[in-house]
N, C-alpha and C positions, 0 to 999 in steps of 0.2 A: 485398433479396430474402430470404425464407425459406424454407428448408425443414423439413420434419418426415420423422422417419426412429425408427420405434421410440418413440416417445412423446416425443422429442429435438428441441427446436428449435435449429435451426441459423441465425443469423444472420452473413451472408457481411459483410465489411466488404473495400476491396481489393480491387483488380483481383487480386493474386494469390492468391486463395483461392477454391476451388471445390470443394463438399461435394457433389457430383454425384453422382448414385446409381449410373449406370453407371464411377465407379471406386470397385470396394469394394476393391480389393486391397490398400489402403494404399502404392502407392508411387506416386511421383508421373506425373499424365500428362503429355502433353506435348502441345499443339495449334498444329502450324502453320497461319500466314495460306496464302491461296489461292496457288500459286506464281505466277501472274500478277500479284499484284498490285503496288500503286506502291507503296513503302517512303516511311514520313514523312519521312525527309531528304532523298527530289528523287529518290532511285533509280531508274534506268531499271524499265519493267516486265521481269520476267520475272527479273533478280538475284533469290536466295535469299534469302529474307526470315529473320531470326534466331526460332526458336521463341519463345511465349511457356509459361514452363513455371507450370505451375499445379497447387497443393499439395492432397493430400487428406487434411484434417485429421480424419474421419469418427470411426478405430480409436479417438486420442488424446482424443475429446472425449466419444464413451459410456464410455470408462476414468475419466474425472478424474469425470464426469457422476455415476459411482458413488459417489462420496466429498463429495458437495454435498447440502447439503439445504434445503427451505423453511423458514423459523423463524416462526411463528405467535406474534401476542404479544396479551396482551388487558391494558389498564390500565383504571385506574377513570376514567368519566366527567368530564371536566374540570367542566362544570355543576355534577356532582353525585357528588361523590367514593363515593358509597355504591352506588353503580351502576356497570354495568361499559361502556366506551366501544366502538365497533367496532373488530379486532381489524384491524393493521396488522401489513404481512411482509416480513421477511428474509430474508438467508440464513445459512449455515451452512457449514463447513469440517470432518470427519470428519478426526481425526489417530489416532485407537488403535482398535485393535478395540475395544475396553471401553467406546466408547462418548463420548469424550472429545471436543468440538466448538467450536472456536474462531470467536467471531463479531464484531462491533463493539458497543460499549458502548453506543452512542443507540439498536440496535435493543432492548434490553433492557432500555434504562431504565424506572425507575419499574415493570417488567412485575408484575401479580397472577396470572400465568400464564403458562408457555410452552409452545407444542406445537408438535413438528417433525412433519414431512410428510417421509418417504424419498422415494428417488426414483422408487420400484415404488407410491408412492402409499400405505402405510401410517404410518399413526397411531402417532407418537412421545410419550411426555412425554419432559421434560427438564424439569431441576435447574439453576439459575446457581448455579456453583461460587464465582463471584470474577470483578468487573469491575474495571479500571481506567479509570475516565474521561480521566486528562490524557492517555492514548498513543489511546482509544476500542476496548480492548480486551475482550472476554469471555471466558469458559470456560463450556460446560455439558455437563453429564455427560448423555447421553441413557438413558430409560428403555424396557424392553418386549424387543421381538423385532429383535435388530442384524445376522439376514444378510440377506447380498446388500450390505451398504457392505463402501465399498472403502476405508479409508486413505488421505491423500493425503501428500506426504513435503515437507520443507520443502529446496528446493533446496540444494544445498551450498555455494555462494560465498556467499548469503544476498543477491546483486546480481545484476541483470543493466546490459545497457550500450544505450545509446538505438540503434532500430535494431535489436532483436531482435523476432524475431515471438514474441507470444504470445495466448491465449486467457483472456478473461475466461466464466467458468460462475458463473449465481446464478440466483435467482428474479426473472426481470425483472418488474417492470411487474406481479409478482403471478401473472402465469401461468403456472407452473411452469418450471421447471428448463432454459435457455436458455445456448447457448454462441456467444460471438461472437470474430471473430478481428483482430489485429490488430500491431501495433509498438509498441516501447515509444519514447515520443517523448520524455521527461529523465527523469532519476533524481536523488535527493536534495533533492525539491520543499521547503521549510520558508514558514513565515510567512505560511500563507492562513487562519489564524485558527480551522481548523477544529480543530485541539485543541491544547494545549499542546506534547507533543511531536510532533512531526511529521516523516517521512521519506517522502515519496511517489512512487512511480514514478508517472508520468504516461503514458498510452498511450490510442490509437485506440480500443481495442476497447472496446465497448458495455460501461460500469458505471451501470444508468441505477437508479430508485428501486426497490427489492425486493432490488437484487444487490448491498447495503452487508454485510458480511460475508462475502462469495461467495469463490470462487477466483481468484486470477489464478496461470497455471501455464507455463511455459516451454515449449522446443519438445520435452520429452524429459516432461512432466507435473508436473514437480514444480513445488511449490509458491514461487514468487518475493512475492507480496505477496497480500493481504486487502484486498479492492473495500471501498470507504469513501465514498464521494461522488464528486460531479461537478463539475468546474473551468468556470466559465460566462462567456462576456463578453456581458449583455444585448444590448449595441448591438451584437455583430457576427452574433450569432448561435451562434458558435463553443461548442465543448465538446467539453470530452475527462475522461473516467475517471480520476480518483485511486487510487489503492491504497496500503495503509499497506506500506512492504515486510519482507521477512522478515528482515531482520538487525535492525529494530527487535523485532517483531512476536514472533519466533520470542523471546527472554529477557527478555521479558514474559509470553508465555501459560508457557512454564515456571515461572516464579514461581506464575503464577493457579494452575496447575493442581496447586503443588504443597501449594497452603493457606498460601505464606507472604504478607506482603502485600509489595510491590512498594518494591524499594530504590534508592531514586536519591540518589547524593553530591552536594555543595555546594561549590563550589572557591572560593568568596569572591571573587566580582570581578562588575562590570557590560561589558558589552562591546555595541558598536554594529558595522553594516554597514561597507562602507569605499565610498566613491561614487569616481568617477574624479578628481573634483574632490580628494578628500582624499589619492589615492594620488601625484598629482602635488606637494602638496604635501610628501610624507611621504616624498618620493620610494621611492616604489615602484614596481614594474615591472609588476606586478598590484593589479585592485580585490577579487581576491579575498582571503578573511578574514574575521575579527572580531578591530576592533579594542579594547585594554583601554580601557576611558573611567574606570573607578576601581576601588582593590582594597582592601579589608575590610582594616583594620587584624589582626593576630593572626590570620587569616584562612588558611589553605591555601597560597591562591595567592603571598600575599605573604611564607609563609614558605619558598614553593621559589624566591624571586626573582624573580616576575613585577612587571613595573613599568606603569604609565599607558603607553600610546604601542605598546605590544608588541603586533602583530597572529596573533592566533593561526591557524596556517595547518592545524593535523592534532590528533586528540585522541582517545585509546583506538583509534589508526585508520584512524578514518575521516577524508578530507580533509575541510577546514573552505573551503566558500567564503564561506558566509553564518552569522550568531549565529544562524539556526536549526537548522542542522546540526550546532552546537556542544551546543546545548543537548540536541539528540538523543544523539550521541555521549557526553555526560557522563550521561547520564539512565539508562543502561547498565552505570555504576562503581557496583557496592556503597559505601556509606561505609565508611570502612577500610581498602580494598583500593587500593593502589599502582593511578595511572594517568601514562601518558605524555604531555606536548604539548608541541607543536613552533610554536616562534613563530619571526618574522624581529621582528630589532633592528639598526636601523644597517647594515640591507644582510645582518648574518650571520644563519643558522639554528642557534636553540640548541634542544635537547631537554633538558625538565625532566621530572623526577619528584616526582609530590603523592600524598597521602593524603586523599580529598575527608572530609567533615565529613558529617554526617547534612543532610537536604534539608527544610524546612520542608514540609507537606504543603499541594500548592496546591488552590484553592479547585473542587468540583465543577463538573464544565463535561460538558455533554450535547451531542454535538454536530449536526450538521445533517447530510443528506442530501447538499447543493449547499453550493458553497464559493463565490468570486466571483474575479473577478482583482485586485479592489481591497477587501480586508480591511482593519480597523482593524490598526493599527499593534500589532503584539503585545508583551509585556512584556518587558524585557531581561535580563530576574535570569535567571543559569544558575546 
């Protein structure tokens, strides 16, 4: 179901969400079933049936709505590079008043031009300041007339936890400026191929094509992750909304935006999943980790004492289930700068301290819209 309110499409997702015009008040209503009726667990009729309470997300989502915009992108004709192709849309994330707009990297690749659409429907230019390809991050400075945007604030944990409602807002499908609502259903996604680094909150709510750079925003508006693609299983049907999240997201566009280029350290080592097969083996009590498979001679890792066998469980942080979350978490250490990690060896937990190395710079990668459940196998070098 949709509605429109103000120029504002609302897309309801969930039984518990209703944008219903007769509650504007912002607080939530509340709709009891008929008191006659038979309750789903067998209940005689006429027992008091438990309310079902239902959220009016209306206030929160023209608020955040202010600070999103269309990103218009025109590249040269694949045919015929001297010609201009038809002009494909994103979106767009407003962080400063001056104008500063954080979006994903595939929407701007290759761009000969960008132009934003506010959400009052006026004609933006914009500037790409600084993309990163391997996290699929942008910066662009908007140009022209900036009132009426709102700012939008990047959450403070930089996480949220599966189970939390929240709102994605972007340009769906090209038709302007659409809010859809929903739960976050896992956090710390890695290994779906769609960029190198990778940290994905995974959730319900509607991130479909248009809304790749869009908002995803918490239950309070702030900013929790940057819509990026769509997680698809052909044969089932199924999909659900990726978003890059903001503890990666957020000290990346700071670097973009500040003109430097983007610092990720090298701790010298290869490191693999751990399957239940191998954690029996290795006796472990968990399959979670990355475990070391080899360490660079003269190397970082092997001069703070990491050895082969050493499953890394925590790094800069963040906990390590899988070598894609590792490689996120390291991607995060300036070279130079002292980082923490926490491995099990023989049952104990030791914390080492390294000084990562400078990061080879890895090769351009543009990414897709749509991701799959079954990605090629992605590279192991952290």
């Amino acid at each position: 179901m949709r509605l429109a309110r103000r120029g504002l499409s609302v897309w309801l997702m969930g039984v518990f969400v209703s944008c219903s015009s007769g509650c504007s008040s912002g607080k939530p209503a509340v709709a009891a079933a008929p008191a006659r009726s038979v309750c789903a667990s067998g209940a005689a009729a006429g027992d008091a049936p438990k309310p079902v309470i239902f959220t009016d997300f209306t206030a929160l989502a023209e608020r955040v709505a202010r600070g999103v915009v269309r990103v218009v992108v025109t590249r040269p004709r694949a045919s015929d590079p001297g010609t201009e192709g038809s002009p494909s849309e994103g979106s767009g994330v407003v962080l400063s008043r001056d104008g500063m707009v954080v979006t994903n990297a595939h929407v701007v690749h290759a761009a000969t031009r960008v132009d934003v659409v506010a959400p009052d429907g006026r004609l933006l230019g914009a500037a790409v300041v600084a993309a990163d390809e391997p996290s699929d991050l942008a910066v662009l400075r908007l140009q022209g007339d900036l009132a009426g945007l709102e700012p939008l604030s990047w959450a403070r944990e930089g996480v949220v936890r599966a189970g939390a409602p929240v709102l994605s807002v972007g340009n769906s499908l090209g038709t302007g400026i659409t809010v859809s609502a929903g739960i976050v259903a896992s956090t710390g996604r890695s290994g779906l191929g769609h960029a190198r680094y990778e940290d994905f909150i995974v959730t319900d709510a509607r991130i479909s094509r248009g809304t790749s750079g869009g908002a995803l925003v918490d239950a309070e508006g702030d900013l929790v992750g940057i819509g990026t693609g769509i997680l698809v299983d052909g044969r089932a049907g199924a999909a659900f909304g990726l978003a890059i999240s903001a503890r990666l997201a957020r000290p990346v566009v700071e670097q973009l935006a500040s003109g430097r280029p983007v610092s990720r350290g090298d701790i010298g080592l290869d490191v693999d999943d751990i399957d239940p097969a191998r954690a029996r083996e290795g006796g472990l009590s968990s399959a979670d980790g990355a475990m070391v498979t080899t360490v660079d001679p003269g190397g970082p890792a092997v001069r703070a004492g990491l050895v082969r066998g050493d499953v890394i469980v925590e790094a800069n942080g963040w906990a390590v289930a899988r070598r894609g979350q590792l490689r996120a978490a390291l991607s995060l250490v300036d070279s130079g700068h002292e980082v923490a990690v926490v491995v099990m060896r023989g049952g104990k937990r030791i914390t080492v301290r390294l000084v990562p190395g400078s990061s080879p710079a890895p090769e351009p990668h543009a990414s897709p819209d749509v991701a799959t459940t079954t990605p090629a196998r992605e590279p192991r070098r952290r």
